[in-house]
N, C-alpha and C positions, 0 to 999 in steps of 0.2 A: 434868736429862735432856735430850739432845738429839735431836728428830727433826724429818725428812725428811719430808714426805710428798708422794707423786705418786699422776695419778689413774693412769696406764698406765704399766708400764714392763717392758722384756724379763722381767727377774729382779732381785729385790730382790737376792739374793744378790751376782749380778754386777755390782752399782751400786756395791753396800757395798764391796767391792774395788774399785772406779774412785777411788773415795773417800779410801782407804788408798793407792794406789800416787798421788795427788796430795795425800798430805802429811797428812791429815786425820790427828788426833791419836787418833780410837777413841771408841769409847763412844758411837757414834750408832747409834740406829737407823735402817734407812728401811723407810718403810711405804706400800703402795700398794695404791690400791682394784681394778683388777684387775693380772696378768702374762699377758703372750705367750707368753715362753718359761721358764715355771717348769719347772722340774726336781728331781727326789727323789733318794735314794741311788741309787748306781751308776747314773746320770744318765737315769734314766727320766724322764719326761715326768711335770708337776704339774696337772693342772688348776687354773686361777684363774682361774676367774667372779666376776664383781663382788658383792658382798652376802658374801664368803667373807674374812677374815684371812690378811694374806701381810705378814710383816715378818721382818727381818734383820738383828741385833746383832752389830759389830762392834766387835770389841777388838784394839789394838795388842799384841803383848809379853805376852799374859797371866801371871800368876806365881801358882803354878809350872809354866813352859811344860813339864816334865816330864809334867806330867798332864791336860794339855789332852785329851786321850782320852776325860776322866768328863766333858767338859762336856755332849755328848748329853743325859746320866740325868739332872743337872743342872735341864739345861732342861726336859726330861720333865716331873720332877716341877713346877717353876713352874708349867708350862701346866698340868697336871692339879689345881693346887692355883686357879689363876686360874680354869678354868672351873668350879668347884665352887664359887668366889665368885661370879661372873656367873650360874650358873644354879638357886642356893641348893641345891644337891646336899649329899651325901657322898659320895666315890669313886665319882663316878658313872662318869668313867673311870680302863680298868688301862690299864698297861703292857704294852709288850709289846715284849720285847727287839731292840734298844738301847734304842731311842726313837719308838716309835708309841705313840698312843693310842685304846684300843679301849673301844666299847659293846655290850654283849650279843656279841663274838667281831668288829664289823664296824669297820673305821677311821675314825677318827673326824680326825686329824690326823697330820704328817709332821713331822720336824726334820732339818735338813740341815747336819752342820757341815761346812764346808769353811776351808781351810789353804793359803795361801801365805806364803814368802819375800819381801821388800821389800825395793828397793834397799840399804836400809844395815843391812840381816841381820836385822830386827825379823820375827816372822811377825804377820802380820795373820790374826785368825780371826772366822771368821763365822758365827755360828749363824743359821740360817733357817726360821722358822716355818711353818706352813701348818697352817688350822683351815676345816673347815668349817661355815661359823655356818647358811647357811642353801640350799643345795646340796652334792650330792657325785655324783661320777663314776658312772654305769650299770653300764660296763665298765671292770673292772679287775684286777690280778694278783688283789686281796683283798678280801671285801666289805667296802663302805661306807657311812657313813650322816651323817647332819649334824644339828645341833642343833635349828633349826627340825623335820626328821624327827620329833626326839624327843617334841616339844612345850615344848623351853626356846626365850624369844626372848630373843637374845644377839646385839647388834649388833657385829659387827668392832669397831668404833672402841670402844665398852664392853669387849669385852674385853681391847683391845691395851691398852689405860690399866692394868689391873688385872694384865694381866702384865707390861707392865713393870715394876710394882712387885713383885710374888714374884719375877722376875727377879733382880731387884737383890738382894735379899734374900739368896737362894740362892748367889747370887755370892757372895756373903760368908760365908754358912756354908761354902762350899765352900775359900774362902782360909784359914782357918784349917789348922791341924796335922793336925787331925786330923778337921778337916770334913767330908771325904768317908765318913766312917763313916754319921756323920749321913746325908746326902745317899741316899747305898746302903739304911740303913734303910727311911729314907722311900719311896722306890722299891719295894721288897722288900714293904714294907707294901700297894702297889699290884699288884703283880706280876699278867699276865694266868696263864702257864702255871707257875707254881711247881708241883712235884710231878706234875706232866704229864708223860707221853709226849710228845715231840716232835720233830721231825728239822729239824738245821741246814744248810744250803745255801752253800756257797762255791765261784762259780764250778763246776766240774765235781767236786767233792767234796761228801758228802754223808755225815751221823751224825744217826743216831736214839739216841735216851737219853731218861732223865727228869730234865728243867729240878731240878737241884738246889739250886743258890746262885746270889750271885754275891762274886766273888773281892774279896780289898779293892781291885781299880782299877775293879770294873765289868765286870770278863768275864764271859761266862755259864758256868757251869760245869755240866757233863756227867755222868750216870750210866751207863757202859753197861751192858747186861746181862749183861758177862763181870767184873764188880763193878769196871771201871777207870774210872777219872774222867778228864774230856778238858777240860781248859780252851779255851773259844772265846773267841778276838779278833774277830773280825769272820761275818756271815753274815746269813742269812736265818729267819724261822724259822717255821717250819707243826705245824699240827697234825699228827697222826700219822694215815695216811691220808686 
């Protein structure tokens, strides 16, 4: 395992790609004790205060680039199964579609994958973590909360070691044929709103249903009340009022 670590840097995210477009082979992480400019989905703003988990796995080529899509849930579940190891839990966090991880309904952590194209057509992808071990945001789209909160102490550096290892792991269950079955399980086993009411948000569209599955790639699939079923690729997603 190869890592990086810095005590400040803009975004691990954006480092990990500096990395990649200068030839780096993949499979590094980099890990930094705080970020300035961390950023979440649909490039909102990250909080990252120091004593808080910010790292960012990058892979050249992954195979099968077809389904680069499930690696969100993927990493999901690692982190959910790593902080359960660091904090002697049992699901102590769900899910909650794609890829957040929730305590008691309040965010607990972020995963950010992001995707480019490389001079000689390879995509470099980067999944990016963000945990809150021992602060979390005031204000924000969605309540928050952080481990120290909870009463687990869970040092960043204790828990980045132990998820890089369920990482790794999970990468592997997910390479196989028919791994991401697996992977979806496990997930589904977590899940924050399974059988809930709940309304998904994209851009200026918006569908209320109840969280019924999810499809064999990882999409959320939809109940509405007129009995049709709506697969969702991408959104947001809230409780129902």
């Amino acid at each position: 395992m190869r890592v990086e670590r810095h005590t400040s840097v803009g975004s691990t995210n954006s480092l990990a790609f500096e990395r990649a477009r200068a030839g780096d082979p993949g499979h590094i992480w980099i890990v930094a004790d705080e970020q300035t400019a961390g950023r979440g989905r649909r490039g909102r703003d990250w909080s990252s205060p120091v004593g808080n988990l910010f790292a960012s796995y990058m892979m050249l080529a992954p195979d099968p680039r077809e389904r680069i899509g499930e690696l969100p849930l993927v990493a999901a579940v690692a982190l959910a199964e790593a902080i359960d190891k660091c904090a002697g839990t049992y699901q102590l966090a769900k899910l909650k579609w794609p890829n957040d991880l929730l305590v008691d309904g309040a965010k607990l952590s972020g995963i950010l994958l992001e995707a480019e194209t490389m001079p000689d057509s390879r995509t470099a992808v980067v999944l990016g973590l963000g945990v809150n071990c021992v602060s979390h945001p005031r204000e924000s789209l969605y309540p928050c909360t952080d481990l120290a909160a909870l009463g687990f102490s869970v040092s960043a550096e204790g828990l980045f070691s132990v998820l890089a290892r369920e990482l790794d792991n999970w990468l592997g269950i997910w390479r196989r044929s028919d791994g991401f079955n697996t992977v979806r399980k496990a997930w589904l086993a977590r899940a924050a709103h399974l059988g809930q009411k709940i309304t998904v948000r994209n851009g200026q569209q918006e569908l209320t249903g109840t969280f019924q599955d999810l499809d064999p790639r990882g999409h959320l699939v939809l109940s509405l009340e007129n009995g049709r079923r709506e697969t969702i690729f991408a959104g947001d997603v809230f409780l129902k009022g």
